[in-house]
C-alpha positions as CSV (number, residue, x, y, z in Angstrom):
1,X,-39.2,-22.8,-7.5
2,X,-36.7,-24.2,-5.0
3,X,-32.9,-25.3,-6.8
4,X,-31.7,-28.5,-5.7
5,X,-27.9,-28.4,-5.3
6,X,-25.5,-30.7,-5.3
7,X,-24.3,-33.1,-3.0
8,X,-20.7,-32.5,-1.5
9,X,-19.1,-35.2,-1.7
10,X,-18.1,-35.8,2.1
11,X,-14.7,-36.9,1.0
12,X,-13.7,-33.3,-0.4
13,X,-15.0,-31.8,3.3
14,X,-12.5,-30.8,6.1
15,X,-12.8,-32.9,8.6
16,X,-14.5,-30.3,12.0
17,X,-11.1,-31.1,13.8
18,X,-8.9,-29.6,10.9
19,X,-10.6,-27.1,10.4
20,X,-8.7,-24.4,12.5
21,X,-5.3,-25.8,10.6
22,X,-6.9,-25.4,7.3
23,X,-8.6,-21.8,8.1
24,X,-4.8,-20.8,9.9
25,X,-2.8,-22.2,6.8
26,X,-5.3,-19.9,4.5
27,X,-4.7,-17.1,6.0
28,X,-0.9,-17.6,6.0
29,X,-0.8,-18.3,2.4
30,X,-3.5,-15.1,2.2
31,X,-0.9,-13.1,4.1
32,X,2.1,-13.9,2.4
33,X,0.3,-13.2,-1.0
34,X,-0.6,-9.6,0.6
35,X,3.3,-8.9,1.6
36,X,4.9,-10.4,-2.2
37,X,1.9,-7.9,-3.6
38,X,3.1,-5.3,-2.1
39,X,7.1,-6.4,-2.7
40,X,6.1,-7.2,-6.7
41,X,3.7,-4.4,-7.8
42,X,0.8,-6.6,-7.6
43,X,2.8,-8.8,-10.7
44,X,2.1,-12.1,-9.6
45,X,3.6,-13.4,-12.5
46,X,7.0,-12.2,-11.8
47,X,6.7,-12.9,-8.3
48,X,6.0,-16.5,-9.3
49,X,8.9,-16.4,-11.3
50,X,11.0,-14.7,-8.4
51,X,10.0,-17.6,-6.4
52,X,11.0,-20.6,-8.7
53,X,14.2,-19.1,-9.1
54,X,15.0,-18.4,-5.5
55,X,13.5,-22.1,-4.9
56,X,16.3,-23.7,-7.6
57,X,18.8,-21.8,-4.9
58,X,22.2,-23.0,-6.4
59,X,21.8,-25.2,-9.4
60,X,19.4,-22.1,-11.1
61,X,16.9,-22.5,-13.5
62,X,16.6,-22.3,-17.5
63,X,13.9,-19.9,-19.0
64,X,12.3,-23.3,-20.1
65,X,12.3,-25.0,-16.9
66,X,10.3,-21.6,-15.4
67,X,7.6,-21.8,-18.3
68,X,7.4,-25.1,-17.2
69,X,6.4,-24.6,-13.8
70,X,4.9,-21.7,-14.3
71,X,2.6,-23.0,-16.9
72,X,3.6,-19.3,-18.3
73,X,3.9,-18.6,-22.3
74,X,7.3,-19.0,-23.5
75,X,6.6,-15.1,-24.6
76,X,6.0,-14.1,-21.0
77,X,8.4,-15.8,-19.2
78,X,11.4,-13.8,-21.7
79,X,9.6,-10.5,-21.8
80,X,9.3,-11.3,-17.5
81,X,12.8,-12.6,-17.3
82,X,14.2,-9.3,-19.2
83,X,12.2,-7.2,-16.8
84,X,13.9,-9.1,-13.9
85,X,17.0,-9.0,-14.9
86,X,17.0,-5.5,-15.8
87,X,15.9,-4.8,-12.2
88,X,18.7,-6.9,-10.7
89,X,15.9,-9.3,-9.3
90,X,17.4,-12.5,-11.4
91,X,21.4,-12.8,-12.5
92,X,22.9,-14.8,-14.7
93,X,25.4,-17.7,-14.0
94,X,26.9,-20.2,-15.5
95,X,25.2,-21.6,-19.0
96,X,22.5,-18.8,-18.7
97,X,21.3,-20.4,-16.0
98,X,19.4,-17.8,-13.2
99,X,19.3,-17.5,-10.1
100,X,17.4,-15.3,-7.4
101,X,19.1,-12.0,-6.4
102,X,17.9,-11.0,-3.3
103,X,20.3,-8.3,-1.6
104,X,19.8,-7.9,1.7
105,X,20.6,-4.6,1.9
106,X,17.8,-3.4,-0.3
107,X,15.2,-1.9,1.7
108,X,12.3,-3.5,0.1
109,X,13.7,-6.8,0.0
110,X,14.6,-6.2,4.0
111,X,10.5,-4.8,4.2
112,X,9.0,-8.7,2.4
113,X,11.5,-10.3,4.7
114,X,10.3,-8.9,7.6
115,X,6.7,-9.0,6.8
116,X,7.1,-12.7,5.5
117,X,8.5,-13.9,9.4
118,X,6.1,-12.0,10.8
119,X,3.3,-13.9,9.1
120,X,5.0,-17.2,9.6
121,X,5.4,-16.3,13.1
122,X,1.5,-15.5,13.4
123,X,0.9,-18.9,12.2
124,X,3.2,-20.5,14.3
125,X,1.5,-19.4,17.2
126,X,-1.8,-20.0,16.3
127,X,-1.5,-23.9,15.1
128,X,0.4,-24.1,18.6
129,X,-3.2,-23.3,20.1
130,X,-4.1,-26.8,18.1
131,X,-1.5,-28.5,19.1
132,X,1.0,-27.9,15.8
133,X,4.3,-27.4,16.5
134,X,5.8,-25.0,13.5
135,X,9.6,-25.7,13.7
């Protein structure tokens, strides 16, 4: 017995001449999930939460405004935060708000750093091949 499947809807396919972008862009998003891995312990939560704060650069972020995006329980995102901000990942300004501490000089924040432009980079260079210019 054979099993029909189901029609793809040809809207929802990659068009053949995107293709390359789209396989390129997965494996930079693939690549840059490898490097925070490695730069979080495999705790994608916190790295999620790393990256929301460090996106809200100066005006910070509220605990509520990361379970927001994050789509994270209230539960997690304090236990996460406490975790953080014991580590000296996150600080706290002005009103409680936090913010993203990323010293430089830390050897592991140096490592994702360079592992992060060296995966952009990689990308870069093979949209140019399509004719994408990365700036």
């Amino acid at each position: 017995m054979q099993r029909r499947q189901a029609p793809v809807d040809a809207g929802a396919q990659i068009p053949i001449e995107r293709r390359p972008l789209a396989f390129a862009t997965t494996e930079l998003i693939l690549d840059l999930l490898y490097v925070a891995r490695d730069r979080f312990s495999g705790d994608y939560e916190r790295m999620w939460l790393y990256f929301c704060a460090a996106h809200a650069c100066e005006a910070g972020v509220t605990r509520r405004d990361l379970g927001a995006v994050t789509g994270l329980a209230r539960e997690t995102v304090r236990r996460k935060v406490t975790q953080m901000l014991a580590s000296g990942e996150l600080k706290v300004g002005q009103r409680g708000r936090l913010y993203a501490a990323a010293d430089q000089s830390d050897p592991h924040v140096a490592a994702f750093n360079r592992e992060a432009k060296r995966a952009a980079q990689s990308y870069a260079r093979r949209v140019a091949k399509f004719g994408v210019s990365v700036d």
